[in-house]
C-alpha positions as CSV (number, residue, x, y, z in Angstrom):
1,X,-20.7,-26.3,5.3
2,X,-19.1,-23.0,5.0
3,X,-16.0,-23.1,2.7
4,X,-12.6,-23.2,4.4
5,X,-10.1,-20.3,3.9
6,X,-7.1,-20.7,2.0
7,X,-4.0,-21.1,3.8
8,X,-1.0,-18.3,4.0
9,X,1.0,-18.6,1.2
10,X,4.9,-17.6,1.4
11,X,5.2,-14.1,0.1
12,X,8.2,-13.6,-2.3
13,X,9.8,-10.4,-0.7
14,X,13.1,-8.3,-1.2
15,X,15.2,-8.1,1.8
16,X,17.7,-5.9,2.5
17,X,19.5,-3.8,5.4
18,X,19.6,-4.2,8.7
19,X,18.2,-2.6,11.7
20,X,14.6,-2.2,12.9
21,X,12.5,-3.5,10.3
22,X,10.8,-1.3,8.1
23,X,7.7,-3.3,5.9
24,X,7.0,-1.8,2.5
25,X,3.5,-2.9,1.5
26,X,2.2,-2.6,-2.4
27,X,-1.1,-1.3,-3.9
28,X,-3.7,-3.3,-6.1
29,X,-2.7,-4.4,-8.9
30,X,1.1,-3.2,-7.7
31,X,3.9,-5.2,-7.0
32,X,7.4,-4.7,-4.3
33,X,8.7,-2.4,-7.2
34,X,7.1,0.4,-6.6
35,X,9.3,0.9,-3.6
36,X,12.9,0.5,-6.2
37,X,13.6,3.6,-5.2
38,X,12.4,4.1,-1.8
39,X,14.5,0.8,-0.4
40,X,18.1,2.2,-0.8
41,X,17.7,5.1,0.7
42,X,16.3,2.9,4.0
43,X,18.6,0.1,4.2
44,X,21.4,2.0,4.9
45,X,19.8,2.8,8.5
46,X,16.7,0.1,8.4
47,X,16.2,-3.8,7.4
48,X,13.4,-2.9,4.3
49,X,11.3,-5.7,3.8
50,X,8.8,-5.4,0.3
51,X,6.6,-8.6,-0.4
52,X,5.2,-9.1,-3.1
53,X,1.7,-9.7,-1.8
54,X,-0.5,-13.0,-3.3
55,X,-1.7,-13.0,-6.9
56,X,0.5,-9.8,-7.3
57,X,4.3,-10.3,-9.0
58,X,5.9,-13.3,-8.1
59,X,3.5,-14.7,-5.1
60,X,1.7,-17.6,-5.8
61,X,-2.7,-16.8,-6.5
62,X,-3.8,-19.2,-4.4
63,X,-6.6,-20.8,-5.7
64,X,-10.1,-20.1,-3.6
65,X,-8.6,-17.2,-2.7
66,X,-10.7,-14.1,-2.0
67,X,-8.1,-11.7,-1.6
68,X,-10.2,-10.7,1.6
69,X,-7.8,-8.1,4.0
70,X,-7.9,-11.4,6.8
71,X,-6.0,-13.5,3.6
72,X,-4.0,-11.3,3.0
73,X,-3.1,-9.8,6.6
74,X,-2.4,-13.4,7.3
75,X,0.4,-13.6,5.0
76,X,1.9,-10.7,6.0
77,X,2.4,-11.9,9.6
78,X,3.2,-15.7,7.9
79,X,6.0,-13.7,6.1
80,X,7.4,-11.8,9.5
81,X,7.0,-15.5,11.4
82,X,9.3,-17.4,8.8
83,X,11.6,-14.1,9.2
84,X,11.8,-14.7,13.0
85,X,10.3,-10.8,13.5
86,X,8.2,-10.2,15.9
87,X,7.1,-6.5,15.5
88,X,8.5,-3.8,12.3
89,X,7.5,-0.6,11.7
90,X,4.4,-1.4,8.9
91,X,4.3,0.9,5.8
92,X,1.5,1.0,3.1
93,X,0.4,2.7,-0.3
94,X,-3.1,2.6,-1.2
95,X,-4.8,-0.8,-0.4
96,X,-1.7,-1.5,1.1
97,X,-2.2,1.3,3.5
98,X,-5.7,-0.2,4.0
99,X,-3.9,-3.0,4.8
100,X,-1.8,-2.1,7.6
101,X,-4.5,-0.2,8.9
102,X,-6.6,-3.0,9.6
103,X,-3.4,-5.4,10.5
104,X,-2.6,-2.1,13.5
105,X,-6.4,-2.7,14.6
106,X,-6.7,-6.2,14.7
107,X,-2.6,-7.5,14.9
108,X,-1.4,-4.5,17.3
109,X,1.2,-6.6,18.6
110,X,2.9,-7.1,15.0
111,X,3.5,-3.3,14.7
112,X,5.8,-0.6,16.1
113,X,4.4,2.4,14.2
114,X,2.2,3.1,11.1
115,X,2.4,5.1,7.9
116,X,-0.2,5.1,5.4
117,X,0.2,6.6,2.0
118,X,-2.7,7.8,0.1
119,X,-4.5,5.6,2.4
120,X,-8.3,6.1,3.9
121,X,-10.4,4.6,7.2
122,X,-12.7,4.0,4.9
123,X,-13.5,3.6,0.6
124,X,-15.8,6.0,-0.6
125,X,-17.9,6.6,-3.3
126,X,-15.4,8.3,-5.8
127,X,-12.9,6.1,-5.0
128,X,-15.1,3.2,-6.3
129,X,-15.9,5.0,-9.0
130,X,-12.7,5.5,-9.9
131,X,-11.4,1.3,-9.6
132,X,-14.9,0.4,-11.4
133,X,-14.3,2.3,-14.5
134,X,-10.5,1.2,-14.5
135,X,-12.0,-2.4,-14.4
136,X,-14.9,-1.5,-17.4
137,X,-12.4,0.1,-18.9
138,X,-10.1,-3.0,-19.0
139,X,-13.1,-5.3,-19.7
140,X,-14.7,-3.1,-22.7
141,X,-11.4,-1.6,-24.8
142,X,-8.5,-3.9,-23.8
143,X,-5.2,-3.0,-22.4
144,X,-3.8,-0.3,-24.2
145,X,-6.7,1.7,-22.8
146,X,-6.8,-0.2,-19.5
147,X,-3.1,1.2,-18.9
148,X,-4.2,5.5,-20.2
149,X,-7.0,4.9,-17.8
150,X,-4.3,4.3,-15.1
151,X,-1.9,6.7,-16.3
152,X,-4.4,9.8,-16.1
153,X,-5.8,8.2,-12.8
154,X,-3.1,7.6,-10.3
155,X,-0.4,10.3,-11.7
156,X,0.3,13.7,-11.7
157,X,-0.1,15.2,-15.2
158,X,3.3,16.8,-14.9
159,X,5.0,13.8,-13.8
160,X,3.9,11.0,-16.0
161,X,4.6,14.1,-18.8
162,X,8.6,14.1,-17.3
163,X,8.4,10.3,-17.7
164,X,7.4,9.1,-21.2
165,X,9.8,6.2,-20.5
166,X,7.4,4.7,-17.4
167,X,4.7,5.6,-19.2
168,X,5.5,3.1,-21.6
169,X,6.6,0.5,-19.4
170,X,3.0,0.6,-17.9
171,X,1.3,-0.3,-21.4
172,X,4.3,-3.2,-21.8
173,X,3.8,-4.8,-18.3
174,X,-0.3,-4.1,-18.1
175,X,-0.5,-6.1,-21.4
176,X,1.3,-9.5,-19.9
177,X,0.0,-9.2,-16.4
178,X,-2.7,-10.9,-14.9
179,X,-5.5,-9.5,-13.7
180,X,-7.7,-11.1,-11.7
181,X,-6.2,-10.8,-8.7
182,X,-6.2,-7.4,-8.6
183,X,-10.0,-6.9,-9.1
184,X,-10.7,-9.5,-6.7
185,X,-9.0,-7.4,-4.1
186,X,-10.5,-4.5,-5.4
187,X,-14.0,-5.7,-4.5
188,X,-12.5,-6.6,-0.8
189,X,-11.4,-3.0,-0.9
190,X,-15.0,-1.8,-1.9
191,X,-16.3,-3.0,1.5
192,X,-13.6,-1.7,3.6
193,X,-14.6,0.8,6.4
194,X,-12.9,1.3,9.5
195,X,-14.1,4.4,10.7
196,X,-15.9,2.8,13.6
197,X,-12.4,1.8,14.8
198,X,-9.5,4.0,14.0
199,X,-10.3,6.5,17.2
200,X,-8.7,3.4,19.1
201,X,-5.2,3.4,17.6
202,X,-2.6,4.3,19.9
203,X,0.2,3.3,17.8
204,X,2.4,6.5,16.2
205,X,1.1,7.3,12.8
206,X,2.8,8.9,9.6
207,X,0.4,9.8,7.3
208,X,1.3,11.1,4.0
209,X,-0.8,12.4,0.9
210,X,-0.8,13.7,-2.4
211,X,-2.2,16.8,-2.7
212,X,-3.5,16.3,-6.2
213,X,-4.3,12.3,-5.7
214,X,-7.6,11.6,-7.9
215,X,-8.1,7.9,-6.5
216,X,-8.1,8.8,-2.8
217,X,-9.7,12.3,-1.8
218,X,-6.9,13.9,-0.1
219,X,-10.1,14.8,2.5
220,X,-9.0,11.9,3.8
221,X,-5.7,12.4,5.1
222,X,-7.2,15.2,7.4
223,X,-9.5,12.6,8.6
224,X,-7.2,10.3,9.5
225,X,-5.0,12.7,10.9
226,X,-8.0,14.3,13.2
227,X,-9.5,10.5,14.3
228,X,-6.2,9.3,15.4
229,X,-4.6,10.5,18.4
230,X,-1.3,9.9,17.7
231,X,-0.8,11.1,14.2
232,X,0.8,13.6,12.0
233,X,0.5,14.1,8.5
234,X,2.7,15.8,5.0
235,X,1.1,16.8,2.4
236,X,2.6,17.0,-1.0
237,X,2.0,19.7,-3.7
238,X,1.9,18.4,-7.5
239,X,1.7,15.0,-6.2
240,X,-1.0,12.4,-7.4
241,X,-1.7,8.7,-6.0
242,X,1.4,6.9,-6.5
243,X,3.3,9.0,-3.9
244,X,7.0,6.5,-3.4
245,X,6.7,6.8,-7.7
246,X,6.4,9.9,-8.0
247,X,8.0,11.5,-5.5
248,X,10.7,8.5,-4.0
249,X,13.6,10.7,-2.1
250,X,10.6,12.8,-0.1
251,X,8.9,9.6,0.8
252,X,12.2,7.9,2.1
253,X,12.8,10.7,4.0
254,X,9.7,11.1,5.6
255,X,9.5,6.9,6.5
256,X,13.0,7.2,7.6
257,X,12.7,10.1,9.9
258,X,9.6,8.9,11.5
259,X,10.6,5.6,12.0
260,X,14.1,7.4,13.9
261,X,11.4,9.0,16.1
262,X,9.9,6.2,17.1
263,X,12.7,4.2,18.2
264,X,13.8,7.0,20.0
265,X,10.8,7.4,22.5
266,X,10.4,3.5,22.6
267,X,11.1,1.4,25.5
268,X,13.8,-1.1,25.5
C-alpha cells in the first residue's frame, strides 16, 4: 500500500499591514527573515504575509515528510485558508520562487500575480552542482566550512565584504540549525522542471534577477521572461543570489510597484 502524505501543518508566519495581500516565500534552507527588510517597506501599502515554510525556522518538520513542492504548496494554501484569503499576490526567492511557480500552474485560483526572484522553470545542471557540493561540503568539513561555502555561493563578493557582521551571523546560526530539511527539499528541487508548462501562465509576472547570481544562471530570467506571455523582468548589477538580502529597498520597490499595477488593471 502506497504510503499516505503527511498532512498540512500550520505555518508560523509574520503578519503585518493591510491591504491586498502580498506572500513572501523563503529559500532552502532560509527562513521568513530574509524578507526583515523587505516587509516594512510593503506594509505601509500591502498586508505582507512571510511563513516560515515546514522544517524551516519555527514550523513544525513533520515527520514522513518529503518536502515534495505538493507538501509544501499545500501548506501554503492551508496557511491562506486559516487566514480567510482567498487569492494574494505570491512572491518567491529561490526554491521559493519554484514554489509559487508551480502553486500559479497548478493553484491558479490562489494567485493574483507572480514574482519570482532568482527563480528558474526548470533546475539545471550547475545549479545542482552548486546545492550538491554545499551538502558534501556540510557532510565532509563541518559547519564552519558549510557556512564559507554559502557565503562565496549565494553573495556578491562586494557585499558580503560590506557586511562582516552577517557574515558572522551565518557561521553562528548555520552551526545550531538543523539541516535535514533543507537537503530533503533540495533533492525535491533537483527534479523540478516546468518548462513543459510555463508557456500556459496567463497570470502577470515580475521577474527579478541578479546579474552576478552563481546558484541560478541568470540565463534564466530571460527564459522565463521569453516563455511567459505576460512577464517583465529587472535585472540587477553587482547583485548575487540572495536578491531581498542584498539588495532590500530595490526589491521592495519593485514587488510594491508591480503589485500597484496589478490591482490597477484588475477587475472588481
Amino acid at each position: 500500500m502506497a504510503a499516505t502524505a503527511p498532512a498540512s501543518v500550520l505555518l508560523e508566519a509574520h503578519d503585518e499591514g493591510s491591504g491586498p495581500v502580498v506572500l513572501l516565500l523563503h529559500g532552502i534552507g532560509g527562513d521568513r527573515s530574509v524578507w526583515n527588510a523587505v516587509v516594512p517597506r510593503l506594509a505601509g501599502s500591502y498586508r505582507v504575509i512571510a511563513p516560515d515554510l515546514r522544517g524551516h525556522g519555527r514550523s513544525p518538520a513533520p515527520p514522513g515528510a518529503q518536502y515534495s513542492f505538493d507538501e509544501l504548496l499545500g501548506d501554503v494554501v492551508h496557511l491562506l485558508d486559516t487566514k480567510g484569503i482567498p487569492s494574494a499576490h505570491w512572491v518567491g526567492l529561490s526554491g521559493g520562487a519554484f514554489l509559487a511557480l508551480r502553486a500559479a500552474l497548478d493553484r491558479r485560483e490562489r494567485l493574483r500575480s507572480l514574482t519570482l526572484i532568482s527563480g528558474a522553470a526548470y533546475t539545471d545542471a550547475h545549479t545542482r552542482s552548486v546545492t550538491d557540493r554545499l551538502i558534501e561540503t556540510y557532510a565532509k568539513d563541518g559547519p564552519d566550512a558549510y557556512a564559507l561555502r554559502l557565503l562565496k555561493d549565494l553573495y556578491y563578493p562586494d557585499w558580503i565584504e560590506a557586511h562582516l557582521d552577517f557574515a558572522d551571523r551565518i557561521r553562528d546560526g548555520i552551526a545550531a540549525r538543523e539541516l535535514g530539511p533543507a537537503t530533503a527539499w533540495t533533492r525535491a528541487a533537483d527534479r523540478f522542471d516546468e518548462r513543459n508548462r510555463i508557456a500556459s501562465i496567463v497570470l502577470p509576472v515580475l521577474i527579478v534577477q541578479g546579474m552576478d547570481d552563481a546558484v541560478i544562471d541568470p540565463a534564466h530570467g530571460r527564459i522565463l521572461r521569453q516563455s511567459i506571455a505576460k512577464s517583465q523582468i529587472r535585472i540587477l548589477p553587482q547583485t548575487g543570489h540572495m536578491v531581498p538580502l542584498e539588495r532590500p529597498a530595490e526589491t521592495a520597490d519593485a514587488i510594491a510597484g508591480f503589485v500597484a499595477s496589478v490591482e490597477a488593471t484588475s477587475s472588481p
